[in-house]
C-alpha positions as CSV (number, residue, x, y, z in Angstrom):
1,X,76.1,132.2,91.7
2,X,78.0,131.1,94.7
3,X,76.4,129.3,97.3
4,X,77.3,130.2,101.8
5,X,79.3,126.9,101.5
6,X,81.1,128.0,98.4
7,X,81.8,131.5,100.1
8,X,83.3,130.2,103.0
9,X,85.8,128.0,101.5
10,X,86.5,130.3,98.8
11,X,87.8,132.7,102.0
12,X,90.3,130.3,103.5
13,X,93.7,130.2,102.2
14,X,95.7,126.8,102.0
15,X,93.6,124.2,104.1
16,X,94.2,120.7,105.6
17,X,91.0,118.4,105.5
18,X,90.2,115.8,107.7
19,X,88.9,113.3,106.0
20,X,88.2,110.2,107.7
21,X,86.1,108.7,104.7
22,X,82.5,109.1,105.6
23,X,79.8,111.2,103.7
24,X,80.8,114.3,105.6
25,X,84.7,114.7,105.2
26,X,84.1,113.0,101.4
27,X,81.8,115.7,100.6
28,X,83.8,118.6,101.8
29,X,86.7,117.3,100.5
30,X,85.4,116.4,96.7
31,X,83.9,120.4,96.7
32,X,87.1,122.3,98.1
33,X,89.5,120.3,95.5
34,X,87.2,120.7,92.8
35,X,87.0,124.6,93.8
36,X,89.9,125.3,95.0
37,X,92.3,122.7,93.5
38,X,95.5,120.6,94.9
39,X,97.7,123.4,95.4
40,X,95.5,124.4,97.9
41,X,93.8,121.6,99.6
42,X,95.6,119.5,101.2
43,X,93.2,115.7,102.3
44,X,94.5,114.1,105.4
45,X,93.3,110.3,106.1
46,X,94.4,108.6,109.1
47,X,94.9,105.1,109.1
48,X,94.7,103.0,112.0
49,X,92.8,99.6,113.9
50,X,89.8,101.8,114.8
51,X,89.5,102.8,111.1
52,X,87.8,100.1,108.8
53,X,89.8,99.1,106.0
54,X,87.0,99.6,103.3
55,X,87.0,103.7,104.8
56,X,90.6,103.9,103.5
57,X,89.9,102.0,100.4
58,X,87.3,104.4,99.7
59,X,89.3,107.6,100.3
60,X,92.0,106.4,98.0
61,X,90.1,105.4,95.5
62,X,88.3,109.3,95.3
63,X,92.3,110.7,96.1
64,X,92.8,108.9,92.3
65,X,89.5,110.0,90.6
66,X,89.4,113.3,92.1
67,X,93.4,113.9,91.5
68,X,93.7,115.3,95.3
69,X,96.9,115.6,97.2
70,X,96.0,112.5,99.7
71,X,98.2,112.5,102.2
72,X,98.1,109.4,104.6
73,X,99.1,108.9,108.3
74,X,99.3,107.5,111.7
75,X,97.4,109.6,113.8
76,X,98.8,107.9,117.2
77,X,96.2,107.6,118.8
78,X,96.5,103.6,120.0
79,X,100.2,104.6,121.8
80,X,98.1,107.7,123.9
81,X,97.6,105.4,127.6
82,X,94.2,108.2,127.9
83,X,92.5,107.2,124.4
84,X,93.4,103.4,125.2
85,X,91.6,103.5,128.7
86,X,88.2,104.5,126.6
87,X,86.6,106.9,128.9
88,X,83.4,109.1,128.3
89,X,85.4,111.4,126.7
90,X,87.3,109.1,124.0
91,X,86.7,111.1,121.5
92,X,88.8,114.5,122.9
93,X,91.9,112.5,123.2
94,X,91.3,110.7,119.5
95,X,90.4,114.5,117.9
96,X,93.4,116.1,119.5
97,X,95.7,112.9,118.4
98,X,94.7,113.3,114.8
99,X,94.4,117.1,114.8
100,X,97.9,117.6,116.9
101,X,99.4,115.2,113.9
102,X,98.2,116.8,110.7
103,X,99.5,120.7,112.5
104,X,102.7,119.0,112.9
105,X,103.0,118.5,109.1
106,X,101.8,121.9,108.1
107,X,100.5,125.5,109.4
108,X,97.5,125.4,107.1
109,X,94.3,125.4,108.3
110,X,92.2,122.4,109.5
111,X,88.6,121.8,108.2
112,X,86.5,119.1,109.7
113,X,83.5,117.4,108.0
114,X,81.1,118.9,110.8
115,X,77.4,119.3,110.1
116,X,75.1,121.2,112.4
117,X,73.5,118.2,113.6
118,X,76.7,117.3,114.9
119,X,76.3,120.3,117.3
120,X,73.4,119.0,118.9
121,X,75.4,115.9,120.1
122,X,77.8,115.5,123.0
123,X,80.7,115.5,120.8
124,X,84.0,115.7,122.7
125,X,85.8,115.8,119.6
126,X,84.6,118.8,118.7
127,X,86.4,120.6,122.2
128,X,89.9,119.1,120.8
129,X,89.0,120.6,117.7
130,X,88.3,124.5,119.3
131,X,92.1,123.4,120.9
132,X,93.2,123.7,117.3
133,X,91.1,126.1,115.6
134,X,89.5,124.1,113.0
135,X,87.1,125.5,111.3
136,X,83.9,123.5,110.1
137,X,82.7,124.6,107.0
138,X,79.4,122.9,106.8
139,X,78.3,124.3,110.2
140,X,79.6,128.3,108.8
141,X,77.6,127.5,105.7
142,X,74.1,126.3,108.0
143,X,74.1,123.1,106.4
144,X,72.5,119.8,108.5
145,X,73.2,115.7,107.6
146,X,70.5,116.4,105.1
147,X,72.1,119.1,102.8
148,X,75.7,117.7,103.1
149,X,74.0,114.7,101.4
150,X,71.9,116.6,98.3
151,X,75.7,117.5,97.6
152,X,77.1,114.9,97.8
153,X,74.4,114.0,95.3
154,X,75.1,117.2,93.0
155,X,78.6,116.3,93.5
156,X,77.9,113.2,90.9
157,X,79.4,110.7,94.5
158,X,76.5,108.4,94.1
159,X,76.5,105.6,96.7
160,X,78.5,107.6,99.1
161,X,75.9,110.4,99.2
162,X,73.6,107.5,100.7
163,X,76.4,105.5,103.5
164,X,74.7,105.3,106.6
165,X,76.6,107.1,109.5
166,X,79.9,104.7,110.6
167,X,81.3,105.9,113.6
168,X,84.8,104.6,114.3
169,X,85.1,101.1,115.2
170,X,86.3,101.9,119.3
171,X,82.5,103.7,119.5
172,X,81.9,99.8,119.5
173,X,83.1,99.0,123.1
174,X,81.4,100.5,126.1
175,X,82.9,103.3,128.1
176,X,86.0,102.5,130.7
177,X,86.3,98.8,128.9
178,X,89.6,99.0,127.4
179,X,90.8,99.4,123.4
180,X,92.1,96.6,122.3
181,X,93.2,96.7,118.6
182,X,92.6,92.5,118.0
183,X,88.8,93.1,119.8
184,X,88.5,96.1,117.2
185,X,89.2,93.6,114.4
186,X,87.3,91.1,115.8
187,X,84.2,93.8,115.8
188,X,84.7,94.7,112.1
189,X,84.8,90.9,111.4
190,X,81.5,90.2,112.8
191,X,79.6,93.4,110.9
192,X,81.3,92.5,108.0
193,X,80.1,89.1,107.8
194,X,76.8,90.3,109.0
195,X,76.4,92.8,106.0
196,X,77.3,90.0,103.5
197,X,74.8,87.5,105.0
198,X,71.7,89.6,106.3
199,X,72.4,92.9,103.8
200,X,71.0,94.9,107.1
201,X,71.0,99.0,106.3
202,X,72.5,99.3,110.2
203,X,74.6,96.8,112.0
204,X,76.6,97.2,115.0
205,X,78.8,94.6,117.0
206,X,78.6,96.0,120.7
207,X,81.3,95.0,123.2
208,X,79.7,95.8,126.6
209,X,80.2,94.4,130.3
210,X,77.2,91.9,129.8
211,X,78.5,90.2,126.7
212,X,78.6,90.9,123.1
213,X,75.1,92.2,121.5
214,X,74.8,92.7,117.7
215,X,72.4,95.2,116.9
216,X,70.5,95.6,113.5
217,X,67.7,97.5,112.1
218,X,64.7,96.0,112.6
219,X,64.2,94.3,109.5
220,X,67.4,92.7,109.2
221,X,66.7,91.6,113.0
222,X,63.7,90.1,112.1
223,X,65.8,87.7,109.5
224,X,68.0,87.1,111.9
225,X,66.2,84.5,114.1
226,X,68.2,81.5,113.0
227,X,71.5,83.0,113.8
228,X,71.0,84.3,117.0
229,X,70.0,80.8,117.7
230,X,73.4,79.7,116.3
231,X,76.0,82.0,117.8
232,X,79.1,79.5,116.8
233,X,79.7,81.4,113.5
234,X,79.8,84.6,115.6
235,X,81.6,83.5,118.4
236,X,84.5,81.9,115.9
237,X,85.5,85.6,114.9
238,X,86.0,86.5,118.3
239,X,88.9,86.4,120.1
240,X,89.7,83.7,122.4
241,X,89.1,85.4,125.6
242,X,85.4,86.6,124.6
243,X,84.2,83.5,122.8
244,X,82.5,82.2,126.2
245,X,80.5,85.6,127.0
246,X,77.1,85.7,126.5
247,X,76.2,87.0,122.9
248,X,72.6,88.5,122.0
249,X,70.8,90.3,119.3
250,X,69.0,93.5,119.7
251,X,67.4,96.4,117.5
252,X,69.7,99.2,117.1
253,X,70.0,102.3,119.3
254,X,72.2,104.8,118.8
255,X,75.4,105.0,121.0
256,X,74.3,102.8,123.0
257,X,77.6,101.4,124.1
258,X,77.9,104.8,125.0
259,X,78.1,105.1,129.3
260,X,78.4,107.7,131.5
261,X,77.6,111.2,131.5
262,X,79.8,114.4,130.2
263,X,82.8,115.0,132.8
């Protein structure tokens, strides 16, 4: 028997997926192939500085198990002036890059990785996706973070059903400071090392007008006395022109590099 998420992407026709290579867009992705098949699921990844590495190496490593048609591309978002200048509403000018992109290539339609918990956050994102008509699957189905995960369990994706939530890497710097892609690289080099040393289940390098503050959960901030003391092997992956601003440690908040209110 069928289940609502099963019925609504049984209805749709040839579809593009967005898939940016998170638990959501994974998920979605793994079931409409595996439902559906290749020749009518189409899985878009866009590549770029504000996308970590390990996201894309993750996609295409499911494009090869699963056998989906992975198609890969440049969203262009770093050469839009609006999405550079990193105001409150980013994420509208990233959404309708990346969207505007994969309807050039095709007239199928879009699905986004959208859960209904999504909906009770400001997402700007999600108006550049109404300018497109994407249709969210998840949300049409009633399933929340929670049930995309138990499939992604049933699904057989093991770790990936667990990832914590990774927003891209430009949720890192605080609203109206500019994107910079070698400061984007410089943030991913930081958690990176971070995750290797102190194994924390969140870790986030915030670039803010008061300095640089790495937040962690609290038990990973709790082990990390003696580096906060030491800040040289921190400060070394930074660039140049940040290396003398003050650095701190703090428990995690979520988007809190976020500033300003909705426009």
């Amino acid at each position: 028997m069928r289940d609502a998420l099963e019925d609504v992407l049984s209805s749709l026709g040839e579809v593009s997926i967005a898939v940016s290579g998170g638990v959501d867009s994974v998920t979605l992705a793994t079931i409409a192939n595996r439902l559906n098949g290749p020749d009518r699921v189409a899985i878009v990844h866009a590549v770029s500085p504000a996308v970590p590495p390990e996201a894309t190496e993750r996609v295409r490593a499911l494009a090869a198990s699963e056998s989906w048609d992975l198609r890969i591309i440049d969203a262009g978002e770093f050469g839009d002036a609006d999405y550079l200048k990193n105001p409150v509403n980013r994420c509208f000018f990233c959404k309708g890059n990346l969207y505007g992109a994969i309807a050039a290539q095709s007239d199928r339609q879009i699905l986004s990785g959208t859960n209904l918990d999504d909906l009770g956050e400001y997402r700007p994102g999600l108006d550049a996706a109404k300018n497109f008509s994407v249709r969210h699957p998840f949300v049409e189905a009633g399933i929340d973070k929670k049930g995309v995960r138990e499939r992604a369990r049933l699904a057989g994706l093991g770790m990936i059903s667990e990832l914590p939530a990774s927003p891209c890497l430009s949720s890192r710097i605080e609203t109206s400071i500019a994107i910079r892609q070698d400061v984007l690289a410089a943030v991913h080099r930081i958690e990176s090392f971070l995750t290797k040393t102190l194994d924390p289940k969140t870790v986030r390098c915030r670039v803010r007008r008061s300095g640089i503050v790495v937040e962690l959960d609290p038990d990973a901030l709790s082990r990390a006395g003696g580096m906060a003391a030491n800040g040289d092997a921190l400060r070394e992956l930074l660039p140049d022109a940040y290396r003398d601003q003050p650095l701190s440690f703090e428990q995690y908040r979520n988007g809190s590099a976020f500033v300003g209110a909705k426009p």
